[in-house]
DOMARLO-404050 format. One line per field, with one value per residue (C-alpha): x, y, z; residue in one letter. Coordinates in steps of 0.2 Angstrom, whole numbers. Layout:
<recs>
px = [X; ...]
py = [Y; ...]
pz = [Z; ...]
resn = [A; ...]
</recs>
This chain:
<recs>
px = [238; 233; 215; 211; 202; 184; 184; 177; 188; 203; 195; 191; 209; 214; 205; 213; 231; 227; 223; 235; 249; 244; 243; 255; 245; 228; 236; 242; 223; 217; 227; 224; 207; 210; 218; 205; 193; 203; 203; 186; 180; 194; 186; 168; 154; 147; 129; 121; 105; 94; 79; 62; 46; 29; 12; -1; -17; -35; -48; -63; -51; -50; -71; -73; -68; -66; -74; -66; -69; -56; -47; -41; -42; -33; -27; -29; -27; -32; -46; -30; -20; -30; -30; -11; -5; -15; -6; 14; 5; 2; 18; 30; 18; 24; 17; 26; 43; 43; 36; 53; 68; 60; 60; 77; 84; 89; 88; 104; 120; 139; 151; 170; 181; 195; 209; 197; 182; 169; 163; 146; 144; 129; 132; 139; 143; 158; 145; 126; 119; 105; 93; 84; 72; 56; 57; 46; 61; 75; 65; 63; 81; 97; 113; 131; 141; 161; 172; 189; 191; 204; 204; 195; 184; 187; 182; 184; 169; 172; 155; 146; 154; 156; 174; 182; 192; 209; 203; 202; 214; 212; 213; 198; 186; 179; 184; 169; 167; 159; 143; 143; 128; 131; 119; 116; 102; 91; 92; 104; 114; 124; 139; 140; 153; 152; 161; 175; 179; 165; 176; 180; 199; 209; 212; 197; 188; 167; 155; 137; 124; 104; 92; 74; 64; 53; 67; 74; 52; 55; 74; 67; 50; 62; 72; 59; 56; 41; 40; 25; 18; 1; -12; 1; -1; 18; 26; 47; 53; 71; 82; 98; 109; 127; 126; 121; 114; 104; 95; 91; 84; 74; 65; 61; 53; 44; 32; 30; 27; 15; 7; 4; -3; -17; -22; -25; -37; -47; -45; -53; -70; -70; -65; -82; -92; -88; -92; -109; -112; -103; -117; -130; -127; -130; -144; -154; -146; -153; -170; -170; -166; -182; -193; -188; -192; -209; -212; -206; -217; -232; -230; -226; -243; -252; -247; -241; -234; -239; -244; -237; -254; -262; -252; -251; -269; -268; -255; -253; -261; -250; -233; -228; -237; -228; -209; -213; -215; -201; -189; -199; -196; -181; -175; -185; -174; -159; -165; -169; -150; -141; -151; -146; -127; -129; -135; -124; -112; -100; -93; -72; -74; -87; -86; -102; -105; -104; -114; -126; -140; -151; -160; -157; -144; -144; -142; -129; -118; -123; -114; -99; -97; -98; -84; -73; -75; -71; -57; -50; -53; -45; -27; -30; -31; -14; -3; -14; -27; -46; -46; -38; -47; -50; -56; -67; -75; -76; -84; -99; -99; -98; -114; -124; -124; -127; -141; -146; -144; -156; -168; -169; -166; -183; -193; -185; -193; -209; -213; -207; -217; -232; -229; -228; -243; -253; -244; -251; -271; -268; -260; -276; -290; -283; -281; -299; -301; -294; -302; -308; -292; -287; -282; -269; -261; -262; -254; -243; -238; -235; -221; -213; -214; -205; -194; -192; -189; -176; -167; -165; -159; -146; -141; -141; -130; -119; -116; -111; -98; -89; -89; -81; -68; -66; -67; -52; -39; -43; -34; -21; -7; -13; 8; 15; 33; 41; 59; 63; 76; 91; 107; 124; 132; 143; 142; 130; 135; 147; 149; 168; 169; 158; 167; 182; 174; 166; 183; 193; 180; 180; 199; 198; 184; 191; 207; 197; 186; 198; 208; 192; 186; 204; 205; 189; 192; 208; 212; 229; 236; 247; 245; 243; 224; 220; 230; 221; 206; 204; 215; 213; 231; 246; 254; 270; 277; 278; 295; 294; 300; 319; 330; 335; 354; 352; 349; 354; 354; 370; 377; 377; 362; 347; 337; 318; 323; 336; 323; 311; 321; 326; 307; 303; 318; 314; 295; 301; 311; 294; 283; 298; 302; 299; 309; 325; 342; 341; 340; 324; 320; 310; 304; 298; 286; 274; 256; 268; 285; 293; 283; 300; 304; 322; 323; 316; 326; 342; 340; 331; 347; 358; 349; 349; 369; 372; 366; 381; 368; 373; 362; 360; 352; 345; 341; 327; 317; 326; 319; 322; 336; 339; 348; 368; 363; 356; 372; 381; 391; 396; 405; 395; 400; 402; 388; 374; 358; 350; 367; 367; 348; 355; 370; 372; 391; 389; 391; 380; 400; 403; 387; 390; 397; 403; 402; 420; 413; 402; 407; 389; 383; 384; 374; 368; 364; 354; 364; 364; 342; 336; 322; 313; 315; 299; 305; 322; 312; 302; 320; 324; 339; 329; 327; 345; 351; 338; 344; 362; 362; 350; 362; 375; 367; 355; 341; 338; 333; 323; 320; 308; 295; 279; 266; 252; 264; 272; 269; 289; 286; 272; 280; 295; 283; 283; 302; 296; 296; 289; 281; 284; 271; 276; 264; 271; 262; 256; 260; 247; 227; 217; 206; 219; 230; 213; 211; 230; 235; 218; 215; 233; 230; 213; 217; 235; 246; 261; 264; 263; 261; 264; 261; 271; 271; 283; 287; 276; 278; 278; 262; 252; 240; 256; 260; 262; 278; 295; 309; 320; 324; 339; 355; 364; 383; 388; 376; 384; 376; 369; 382; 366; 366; 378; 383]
py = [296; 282; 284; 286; 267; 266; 271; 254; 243; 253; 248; 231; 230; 239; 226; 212; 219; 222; 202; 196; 206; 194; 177; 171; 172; 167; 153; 148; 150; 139; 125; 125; 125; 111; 104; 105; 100; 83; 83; 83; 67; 59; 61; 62; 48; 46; 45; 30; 33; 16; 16; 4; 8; 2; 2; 5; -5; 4; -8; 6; 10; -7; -7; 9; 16; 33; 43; 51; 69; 63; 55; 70; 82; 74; 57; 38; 36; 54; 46; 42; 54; 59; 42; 39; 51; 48; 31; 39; 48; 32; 24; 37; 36; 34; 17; 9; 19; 13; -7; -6; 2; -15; -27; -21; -15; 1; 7; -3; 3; -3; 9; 4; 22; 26; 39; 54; 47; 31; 19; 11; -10; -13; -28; -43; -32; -41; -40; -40; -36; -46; -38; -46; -32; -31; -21; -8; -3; -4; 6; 21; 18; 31; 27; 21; 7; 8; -8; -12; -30; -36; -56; -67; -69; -52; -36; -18; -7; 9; 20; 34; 50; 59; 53; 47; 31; 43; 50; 35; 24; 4; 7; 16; 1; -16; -31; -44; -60; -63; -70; -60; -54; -33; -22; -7; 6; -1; -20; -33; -35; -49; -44; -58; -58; -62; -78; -82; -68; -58; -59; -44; -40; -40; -22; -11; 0; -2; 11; 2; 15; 13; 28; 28; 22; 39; 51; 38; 38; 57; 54; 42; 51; 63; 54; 43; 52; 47; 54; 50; 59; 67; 53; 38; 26; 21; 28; 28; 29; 33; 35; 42; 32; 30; 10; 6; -11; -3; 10; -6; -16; -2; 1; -17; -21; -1; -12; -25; -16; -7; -21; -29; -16; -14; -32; -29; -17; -28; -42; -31; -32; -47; -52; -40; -49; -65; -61; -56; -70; -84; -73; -77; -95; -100; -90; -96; -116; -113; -107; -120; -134; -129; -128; -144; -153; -145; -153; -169; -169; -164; -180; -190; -183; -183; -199; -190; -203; -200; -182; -183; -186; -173; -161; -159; -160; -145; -134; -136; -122; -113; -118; -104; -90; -97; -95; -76; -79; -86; -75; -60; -65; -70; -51; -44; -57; -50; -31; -32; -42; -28; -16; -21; -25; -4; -2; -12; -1; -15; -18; -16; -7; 3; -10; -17; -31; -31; -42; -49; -53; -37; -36; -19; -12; 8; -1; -11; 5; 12; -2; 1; 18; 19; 7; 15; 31; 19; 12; 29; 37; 23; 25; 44; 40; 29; 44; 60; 61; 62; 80; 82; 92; 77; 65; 76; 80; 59; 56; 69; 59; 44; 47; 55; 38; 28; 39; 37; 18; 16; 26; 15; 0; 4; 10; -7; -17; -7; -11; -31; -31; -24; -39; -52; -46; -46; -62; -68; -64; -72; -86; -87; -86; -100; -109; -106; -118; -131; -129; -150; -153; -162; -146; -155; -157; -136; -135; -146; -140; -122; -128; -135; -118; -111; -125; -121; -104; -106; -118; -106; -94; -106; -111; -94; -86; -103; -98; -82; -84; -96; -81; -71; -84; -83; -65; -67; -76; -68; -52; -47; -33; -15; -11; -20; -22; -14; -13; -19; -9; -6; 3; 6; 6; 24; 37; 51; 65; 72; 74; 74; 86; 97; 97; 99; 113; 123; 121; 129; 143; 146; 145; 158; 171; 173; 180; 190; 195; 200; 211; 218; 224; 229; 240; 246; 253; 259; 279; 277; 282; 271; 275; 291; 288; 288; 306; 313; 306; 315; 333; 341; 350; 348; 330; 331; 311; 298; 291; 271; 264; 260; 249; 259; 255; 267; 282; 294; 291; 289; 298; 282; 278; 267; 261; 266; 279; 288; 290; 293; 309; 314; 313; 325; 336; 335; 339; 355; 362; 362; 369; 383; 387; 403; 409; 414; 425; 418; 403; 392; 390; 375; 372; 353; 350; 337; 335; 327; 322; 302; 305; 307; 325; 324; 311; 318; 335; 326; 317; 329; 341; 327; 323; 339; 342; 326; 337; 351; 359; 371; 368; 376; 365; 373; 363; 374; 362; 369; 359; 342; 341; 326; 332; 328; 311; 307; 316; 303; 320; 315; 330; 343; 361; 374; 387; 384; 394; 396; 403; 416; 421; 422; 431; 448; 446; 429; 429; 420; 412; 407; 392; 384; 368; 361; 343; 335; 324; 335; 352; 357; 353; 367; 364; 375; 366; 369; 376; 374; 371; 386; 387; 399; 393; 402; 420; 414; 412; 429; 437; 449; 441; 424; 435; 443; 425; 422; 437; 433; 414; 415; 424; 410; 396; 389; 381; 383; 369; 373; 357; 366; 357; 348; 362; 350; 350; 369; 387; 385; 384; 394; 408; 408; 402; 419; 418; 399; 398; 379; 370; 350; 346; 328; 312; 295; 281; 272; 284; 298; 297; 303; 313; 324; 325; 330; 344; 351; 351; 355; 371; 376; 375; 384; 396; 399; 399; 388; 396; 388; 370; 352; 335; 322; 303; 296; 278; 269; 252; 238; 229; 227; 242; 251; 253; 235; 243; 252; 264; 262; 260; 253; 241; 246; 243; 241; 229; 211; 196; 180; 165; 158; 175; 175; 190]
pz = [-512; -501; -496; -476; -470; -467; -448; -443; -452; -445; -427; -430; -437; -422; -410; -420; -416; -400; -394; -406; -396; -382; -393; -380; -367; -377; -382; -362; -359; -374; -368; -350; -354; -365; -351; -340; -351; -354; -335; -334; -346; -336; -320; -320; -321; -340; -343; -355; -364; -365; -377; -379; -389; -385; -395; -384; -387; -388; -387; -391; -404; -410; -411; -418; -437; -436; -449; -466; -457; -443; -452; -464; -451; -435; -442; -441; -421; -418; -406; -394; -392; -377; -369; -374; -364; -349; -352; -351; -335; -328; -335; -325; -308; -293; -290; -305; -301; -284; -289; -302; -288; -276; -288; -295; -278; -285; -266; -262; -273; -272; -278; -278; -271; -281; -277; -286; -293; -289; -300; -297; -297; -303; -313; -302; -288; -277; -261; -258; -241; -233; -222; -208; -204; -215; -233; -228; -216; -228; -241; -228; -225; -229; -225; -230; -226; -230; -233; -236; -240; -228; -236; -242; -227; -220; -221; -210; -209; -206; -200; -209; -203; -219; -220; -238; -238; -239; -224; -216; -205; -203; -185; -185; -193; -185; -192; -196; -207; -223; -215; -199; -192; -190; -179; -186; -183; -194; -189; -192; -208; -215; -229; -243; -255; -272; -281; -295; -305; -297; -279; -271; -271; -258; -255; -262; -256; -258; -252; -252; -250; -246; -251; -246; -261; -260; -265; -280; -286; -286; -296; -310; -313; -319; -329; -338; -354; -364; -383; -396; -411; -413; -418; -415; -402; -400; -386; -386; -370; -364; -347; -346; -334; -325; -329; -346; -342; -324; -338; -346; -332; -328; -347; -346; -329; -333; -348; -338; -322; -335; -342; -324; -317; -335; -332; -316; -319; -330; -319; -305; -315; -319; -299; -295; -307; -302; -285; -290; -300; -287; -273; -283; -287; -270; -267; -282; -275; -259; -267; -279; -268; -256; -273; -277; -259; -260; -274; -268; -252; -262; -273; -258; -249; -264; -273; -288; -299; -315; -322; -339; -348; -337; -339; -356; -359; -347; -351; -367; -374; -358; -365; -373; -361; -347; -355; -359; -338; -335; -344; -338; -320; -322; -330; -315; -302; -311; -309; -290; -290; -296; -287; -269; -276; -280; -262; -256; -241; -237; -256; -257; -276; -285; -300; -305; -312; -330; -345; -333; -345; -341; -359; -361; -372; -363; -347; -353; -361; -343; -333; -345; -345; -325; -324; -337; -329; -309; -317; -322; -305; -296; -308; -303; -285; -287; -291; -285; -270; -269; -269; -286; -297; -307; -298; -290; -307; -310; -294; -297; -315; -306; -294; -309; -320; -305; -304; -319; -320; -302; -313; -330; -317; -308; -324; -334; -317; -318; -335; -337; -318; -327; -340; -329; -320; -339; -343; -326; -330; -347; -337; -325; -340; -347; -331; -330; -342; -332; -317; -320; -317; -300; -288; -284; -299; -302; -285; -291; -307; -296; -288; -304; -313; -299; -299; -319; -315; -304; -312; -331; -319; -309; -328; -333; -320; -324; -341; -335; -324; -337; -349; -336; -332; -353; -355; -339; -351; -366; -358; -367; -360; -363; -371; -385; -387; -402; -396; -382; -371; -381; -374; -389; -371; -377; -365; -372; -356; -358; -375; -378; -395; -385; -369; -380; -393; -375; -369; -382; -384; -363; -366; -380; -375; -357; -361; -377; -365; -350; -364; -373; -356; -351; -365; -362; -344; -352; -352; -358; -372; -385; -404; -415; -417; -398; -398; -413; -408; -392; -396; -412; -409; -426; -423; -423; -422; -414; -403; -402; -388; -385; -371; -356; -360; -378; -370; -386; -405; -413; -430; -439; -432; -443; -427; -429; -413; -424; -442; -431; -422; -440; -445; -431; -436; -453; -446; -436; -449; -460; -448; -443; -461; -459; -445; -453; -447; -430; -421; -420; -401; -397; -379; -373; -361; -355; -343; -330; -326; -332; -350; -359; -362; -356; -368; -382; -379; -379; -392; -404; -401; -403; -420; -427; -423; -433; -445; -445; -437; -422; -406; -390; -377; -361; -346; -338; -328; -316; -303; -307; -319; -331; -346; -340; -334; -355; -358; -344; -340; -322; -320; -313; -320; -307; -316; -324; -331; -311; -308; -321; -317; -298; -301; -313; -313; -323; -339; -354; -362; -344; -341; -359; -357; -375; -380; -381; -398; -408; -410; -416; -400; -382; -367; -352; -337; -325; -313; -293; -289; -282; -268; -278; -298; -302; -299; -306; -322; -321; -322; -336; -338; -348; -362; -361; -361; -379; -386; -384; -392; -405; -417; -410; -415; -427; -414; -396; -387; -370; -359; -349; -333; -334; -338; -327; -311; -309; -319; -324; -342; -345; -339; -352; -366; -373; -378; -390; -408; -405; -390; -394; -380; -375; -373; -365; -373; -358; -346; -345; -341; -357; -346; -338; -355; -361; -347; -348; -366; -374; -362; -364; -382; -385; -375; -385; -370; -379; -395; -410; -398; -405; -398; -398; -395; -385; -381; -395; -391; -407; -404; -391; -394; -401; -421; -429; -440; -437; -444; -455; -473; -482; -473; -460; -463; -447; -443; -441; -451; -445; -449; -461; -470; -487; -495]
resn = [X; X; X; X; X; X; X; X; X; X; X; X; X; X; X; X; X; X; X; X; X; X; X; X; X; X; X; X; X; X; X; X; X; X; X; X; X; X; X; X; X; X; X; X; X; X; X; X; X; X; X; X; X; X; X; X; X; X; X; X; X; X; X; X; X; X; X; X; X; X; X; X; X; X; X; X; X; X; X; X; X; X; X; X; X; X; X; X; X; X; X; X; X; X; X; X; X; X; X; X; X; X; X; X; X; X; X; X; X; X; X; X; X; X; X; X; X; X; X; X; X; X; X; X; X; X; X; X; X; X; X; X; X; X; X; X; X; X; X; X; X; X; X; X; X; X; X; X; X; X; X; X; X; X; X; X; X; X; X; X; X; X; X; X; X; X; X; X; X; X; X; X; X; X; X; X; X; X; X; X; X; X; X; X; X; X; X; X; X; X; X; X; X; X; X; X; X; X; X; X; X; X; X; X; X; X; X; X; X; X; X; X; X; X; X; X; X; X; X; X; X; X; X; X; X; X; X; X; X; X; X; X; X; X; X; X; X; X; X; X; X; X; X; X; X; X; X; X; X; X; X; X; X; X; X; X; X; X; X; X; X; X; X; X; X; X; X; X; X; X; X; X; X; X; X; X; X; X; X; X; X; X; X; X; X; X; X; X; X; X; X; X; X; X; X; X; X; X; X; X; X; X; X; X; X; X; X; X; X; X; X; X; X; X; X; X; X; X; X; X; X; X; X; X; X; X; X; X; X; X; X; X; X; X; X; X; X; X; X; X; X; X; X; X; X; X; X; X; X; X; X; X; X; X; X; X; X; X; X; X; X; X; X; X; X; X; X; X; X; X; X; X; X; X; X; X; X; X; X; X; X; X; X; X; X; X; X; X; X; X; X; X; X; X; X; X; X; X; X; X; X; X; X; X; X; X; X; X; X; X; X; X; X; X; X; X; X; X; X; X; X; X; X; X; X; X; X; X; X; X; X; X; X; X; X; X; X; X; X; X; X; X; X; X; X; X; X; X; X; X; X; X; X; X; X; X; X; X; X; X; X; X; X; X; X; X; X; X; X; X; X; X; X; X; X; X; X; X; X; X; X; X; X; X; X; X; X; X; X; X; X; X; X; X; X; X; X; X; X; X; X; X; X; X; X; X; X; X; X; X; X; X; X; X; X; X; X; X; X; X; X; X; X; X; X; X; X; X; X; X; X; X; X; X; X; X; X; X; X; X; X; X; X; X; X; X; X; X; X; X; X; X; X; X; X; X; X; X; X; X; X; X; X; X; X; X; X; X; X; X; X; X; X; X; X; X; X; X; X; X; X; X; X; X; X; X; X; X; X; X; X; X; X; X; X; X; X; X; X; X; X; X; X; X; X; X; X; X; X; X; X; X; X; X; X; X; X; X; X; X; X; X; X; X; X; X; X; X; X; X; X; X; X; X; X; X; X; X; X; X; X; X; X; X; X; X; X; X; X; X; X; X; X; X; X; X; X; X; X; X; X; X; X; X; X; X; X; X; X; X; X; X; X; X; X; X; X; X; X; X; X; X; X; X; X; X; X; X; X; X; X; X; X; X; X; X; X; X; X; X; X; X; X; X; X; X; X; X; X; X; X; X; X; X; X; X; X; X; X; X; X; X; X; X; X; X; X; X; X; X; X; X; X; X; X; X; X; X; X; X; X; X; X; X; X; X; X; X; X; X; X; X; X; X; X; X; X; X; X; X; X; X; X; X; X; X; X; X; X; X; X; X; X; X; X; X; X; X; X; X; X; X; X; X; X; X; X]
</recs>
C-alpha cells in the first residue's frame, strides 16, 4: 500500500508542475530578458574605475614617539587618524574640485552622437572651442553647441533647442569656417579643429557641451572616494569614470592640487614672518644709521680721535655688565615688536610671526599653537563659512591664546624691564668709578652702546629672515605618492555577468511570479486535491479532457476518456452493489450549465452498454436539451419524455428511441420544451415512467439540469439510487461550488451524491499522468517503429 505524501511535498510538487506546465513561456521570458540585457551593455556608457595611493606626512608625528600604551592600544600612527581625515575633508573640498575642472577644462566636453547612444572625446577631441570672454564667465556658463562637420573647413551649427541630430535638418544650421568668430550669448567663440588622425570626419555629428564649474564641484565631490585604515596614514583614493584616462587626469592634478594648496599654507607663515622681520629691518636701519651720525658729530665737535686707551681703562670692568644689557634690551625691543604686530588692525592674516628669538620656550609653543589652530580655521573657512560650528569653536580658541600670549608677552617685559633697570644701577655704580673720566668720553661711549645695541639687533633680525627663507625651501609636500593614478582601463559598471545573471533571474521570477500570484487569486478548480480539499463529499473520478471532434467513447476504445468512463462505471457498480432486481438509476447533475454533464451522461451510458449492459438514457433537462446532439441524432423524434408527462394518452414504449448500433442502448428525449418544465416534473406520471423501465433495463440514466441554476432536479431526486454531481475543471468558482454542492449535501437533498471531475487537463495544474494500459491494436505505428 503506497503511503499518502507529506502534505507539503505534495504542494511543493504541485507548484513545481504547475510552472513547468508553462516552460514555454518561462523560457520566451528568459530570453527576451537575456535579450534585453544584451541590449543594454550594447547601448549604455561604461564606467572606469582609476585608483592612486598617497602617504600623508605628519610632521608632529615625525617629532613625537608615541608611547607603548598607544601603541598596544590604538597603534603606531594612531596619533593621526584624526588629522588624516581632516586631510581627505580638505582633499575632496570644493576649492580643490573646482582648481582640477579649470585646469583640466572638465567644464567643456565633446561628445560624438551616434544613431542611439553618445560617446565622449576626451582624449584628442576632433575640435576645441576658444573663448574670448573671461574664465569667470565660461565657468558660470551652461549650454550646448551642435555640429556637423560639413568639410574640412566647414561646419553647420545647429542651435540648442532640445533637438537630437535625427531630428535635425541641414537647412536648419548656419554654416561658419574653422576659425570663424561665432556670437553667441556668452561672448564670441571660435571652433578649432583638431589635426592628422585626430581631424574631425567629414560627416559626424559632435555635440560640445559647457556646465558651470559649480554643479561638476558638486558631481566629483561625490565621486572622489577616499578609503584608509585605522592608525594608517595612507590614503587610497579612487573615481569612477565614463573616460578611463579623464579619471586619470583627475587623480593626479587631485595630489598635486593637494600638495599645492599644503605648501601654501606653510608658505603663508613664512610670508608673515618675513614681513615682520623685512619691517623691522628698516626700522632698526633708520635707528641705527641716526646712532651712528651722533656719534660721528660728537667726535667731530669733540675731536675724538683716539679713545681706545681710555676706554678700556674705563669699561673694562663694564664689559661683561653691559652685554647682559644689551641682550636684555634687545628681548624687550623684540617683545614691544610683537606686541604692536598683535595690535596691529590693518594686517591681511592673523599669522604671527614665528621663531623670532623671544627667549621664552611657553611663548614660543604659544606662537605655534595659535598658528596651527589659524591655519586650520582658514582650511575650514575654504570649504564651510564663519558661522560653522567649528570655526566658531577655533575662533574663541584662537582669541583665548592670543590672550594668553599678550599676558606672558607683558609679564616677560616686566621682568627683563626690571633687569635692565638693576643691570642699569650696577651699570651706574661702576660708572661711578669713572667719573675722572673726560665727560665727553662717557657721552660718547653712550652713543656707541646704543650704536652696539642696535646694530646685534640689525644682525640678529638678519640672521632671522635667512632662516625663514631656509625653513621656505626645506618644505616638502604634505602627500607622498605611493601609486600614482592607475586605471586597467576595463569597464567596472555594468558588470556583464551581473547584468546577465540579473537578467536571467528578472527573466525567470517574472513569469514565476505572474503564475504564482495567478494561481493564488485563482478559484478554480483543476485536480482531485483542490476538490477534496474543499468538499468532503465520496469522489467519484476524474474525466480528462478530450478534443471537441470525440464527442463519445468507442467500443474499442483505449484513450484515457474511455478507462476513465470504465473506471467510473466500474466505481458506480461498487458503490450500488446493493441495489439488486431492478435497474440502477443514476441521475447527473452539476452547479451550472457547460460543466460536462451531457457529456459525462452520454458517455457513461455509452460505456456501460459496451458492457452488454442494458441502459436506459433519460434526457430530463428539459429545458436545454443536449443529449441527441452527443448522439449526432439529427432526426428529431416526434415524442419525447415532456410529451408523455404532457399527454396521459402517451405511452412509456411510444418516446423510447433505440440506437440503430448497439442494441443495449434506448434513449428518451426530451421531448417538445414546455413553458412550464417544472410542474411537468412534479407530475405523477415521473414515477410511473420509473416504475415502468426499471424492470426493463439494467441502469437508468437521468441527465437532469444544473441544480445551481433551476429546482428541476431536485424535485425528481427522490426517484435516484446515485447523484454523479459534476465538477468542470476550470469551469466553476470554488466559492459557489462550495455554496451549492456542500449545502445540498449536508442537508441530504441528492441521495447517495457523488462528485465528479470533468475536463482534467494533462499538466498545467491538471494531473501530470493518463489512462490507459496495455497496446492498442488498432493504433497505426510510426514508420521508425519495428515490430
Amino acid at each position: 500500500m503506497e503511503s499518502k505524501p507529506n502534505s507539503v511535498t505534495a504542494d511543493i510538487k504541485q507548484r513545481i508542475e504547475l510552472f513547468l506546465s508553462y516552460w514555454k513561456w518561462i523560457v520566451l521570458c528568459v530570453v527576451l530578458a537575456i535579450a534585453l540585457g544584451f541590449t543594454y551593455l550594447r547601448y549604455t556608457t561604461y564606467e572606469y574605475k582609476a585608483t592612486a595611493t598617497i602617504k600623508i606626512r605628519d610632521e608632529k608625528q615625525a617629532n613625537k614617539l608615541p608611547s607603548i600604551e598607544e601603541i598596544n592600544s590604538e597603534g603606531l600612527f594612531s596619533g593621526g587618524t584624526d588629522k588624516i581625515k581632516d586631510e581627505i575633508q580638505i582633499i575632496k573640498s570644493r576649492t580643490l574640485m573646482a582648481n582640477i575642472i579649470k585646469m583640466l577644462n572638465l567644464n567643456i566636453r565633446v561628445f560624438e552622437q551616434g544613431k542611439i547612444k553618445e560617446k565622449e572625446l576626451y582624449v584628442n577631441p576632433p575640435v576645441s572651442v576658444s573663448f574670448f570672454e573671461s574664465d569667470s564667465v565660461i565657468h558660470n556658463t551652461k549650454a550646448n553647441l551642435y555640429l556637423k562637420i560639413k568639410s574640412d573647413t566647414e561646419f553647420i551649427l545647429f542651435k540648442d533647442d532640445g533637438k537630437s541630430f535625427i531630428d535635425r535638418d541641414e537647412s536648419e544650421g548656419k554654416v561658419y569656417a574653422f576659425g570663424d568668430k561665432i556670437e553667441t550669448s556668452y561672448g564670441g567663440i571660435v571652433v578649432v579643429p583638431n589635426v592628422g588622425s585626430h581631424a574631425p570626419r567629414k560627416g559626424s555629428n559632435l555635440k560640445i557641451t559647457i556646465t558651470p564649474v559649480v554643479k561638476l564641484v558638486s558631481h566629483y565631490q561625490k565621486s572622489v572616494s577616499a578609503f584608509t585604515e585605522k592608525g594608517s596614514s595612507v590614503v587610497e583614493l579612487e573615481l569612477k569614470e565614463t573616460v578611463a584616462q579623464k579619471a586619470v587626469d583627475f587623480l593626479d592634478q587631485l595630489i598635486i592640487e593637494y600638495n599645492n594648496d599644503v605648501l601654501h599654507d606653510k608658505e603663508e607663515v613664512v610670508r608673515v614672518t618675513s614681513e615682520f622681520i623685512n619691517k623691522r629691518l628698516e626700522q632698526v636701519q633708520e635707528e641705527l644709521g641716526e646712532v651712528e651720525s651722533n656719534a660721528q658729530q660728537i667726535q667731530q665737535q669733540n675731536n675724538l680721535t683716539d679713545l681706545g686707551s681710555q676706554t678700556n681703562l674705563n669699561l673694562q670692568a663694564k664689559k661683561q655688565l653691559e652685554q647682559q644689557i644689551s641682550t636684555t634690551a634687545t628681548n624687550i625691543q623684540m617683545i614691544s615688536y610683537l606686541q604692536e604686530e598683535m595690535n596691529d588692525e590693518n594686517k591681511i592674516s592673523d599669522m604671527l610671526p614665528a621663531n623670532v628669538g623671544i627667549g621664552d620656550s611657553n611663548t614660543a609653543q604659544i606662537i605655534k599653537s595659535h598658528n596651527d589652530l589659524v591655519a586650520k580655521r582658514d582650511k575650514l573657512l575654504k570649504t564651510s563659512t564663519a558661522k560653522n560650528p567649528t570655526v566658531v569653536q577655533l575662533n574663541n580658541q584662537i582669541d583665548a591664546l592670543k590672550n594668553n600670549l599678550e599676558s606672558s608677552l607683558s609679564s616677560i617685559k616686566k621682568t627683563s624691564e626690571l633687569t635692565l633697570n638693576n643691570l642699569n644701577s650696577e651699570s651706574n655704580r661702576i660708572s661711578g668709578q669713572l667719573y675722572a673720566a673726560p665727560s665727553k668720553a662717557r657721552k660718547f661711549r653712550g652713543i656707541q652702546r646704543q650704536q652696539d645695541i642696535k646694530e646685534s639687533l640689525y644682525l640678529y633680525l638678519l640672521e632671522k629672515r635667512e632662516e625663514s627663507a631656509i625653513r621656505l625651501g626645506m618644505y616638502q609636500p604634505s602627500a607622498k605618492i605611493v601609486d600614482s593614478a592607475y586605471s586597467s582601463y576595463k569597464p567596472v559598471a555594468p558588470n556583464k555577468t551581473i547584468t546577465y545573471l540579473a537578467s536571467f533571474i528578472f527573466g525567470l521570477m517574472i513569469p514565476l511570479g505572474l503564475i504564482y500570484v495567478s494561481d493564488l487569486l485563482d478559484t478554480k478548480l483543476y485536480r482531485k486535491d483542490d476538490l477534496v480539499n474543499i468538499l468532503d463529499i465520496p469522489y467519484l473520478g476524474d474525466i480528462p479532457k478530450s478534443p471537441k471532434k470525440m464527442k463519445l467513447v468507442k467500443k474499442a476504445d483505449y484513450s484515457p476518456r474511455a478507462e476513465a468512463f470504465r473506471i467510473v462505471r466500474s466505481n458506480v457498480d461498487f458503490m450500488l452493489k446493493g441495489v439488486s432486481g431492478r435497474a440502477k438509476k443514476l441521475f447527473v447533475t452539476s452547479t451550472k450549465a457547460q460543466e460536462g454533464k451531457s457529456h459525462t451522461s452520454t458517455n457513461l451510458a455509452t460505456s456501460i452498454s459496451y458492457s452488454n449492459k442494458s441502459v436506459l438514457l433519460i434526457e430530463m433537462d428539459i429545458r436545454v436539451p443536449k443529449i441527441l446532439d452527443y448522439l449526432d441524432i439529427k432526426e428529431k423524434p416526434k415524442k419525447g419524455l415532456t410529451d408523455f408527462l404532457a399527454d396521459n394518452s402517451v405511452k412509456p414504449q411510444d418516446i423510447v428511441m433505440k440506437q440503430k448500433d448497439n442494441s443495449f442502448f434506448d434513449i428518451i428525449p426530451s421531448g417538445t420544451i414546455p413553458p412550464n418544465p417544472s410542474e411537468l416534473l412534479m407530475s405523477d406520471r415521473v414515477e410511473e415512467l420509473f416504475k415502468h423501465f426499471e424492470k426493463k433495463y439494467d441502469y437508468i440514466i437521468a441527465d437532469t439540469s444544473a441544480v445551481g441554476l433551476v429546482s428541476d432536479t431536485l424535485l425528481i431526486s427522490k426517484y435516484a439510487d446515485m447523484f454523479i454531481y459534476v465538477v468542470s475543471a476550470d469551469g466553476v468558482d470554488k466559492r459557489q461550488l462550495v455554496h451549492v454542492a456542500k449545502t445540498l449535501y449536508d442537508e441530504k437533498r441528492l441521495p447517495n451524491m457523488t462528485m465528479l471531475l470533468n475536463g482534467v487537463k494533462h499538466g498545467k495544474k491538471g494531473y501530470g499522468y493518463g489512462y490507459g494500459y496495455g497496446n492498442n491494436p488498432n493504433k497505426k505505428k510510426k514508420w521508425y517503429q519495428f515490430s
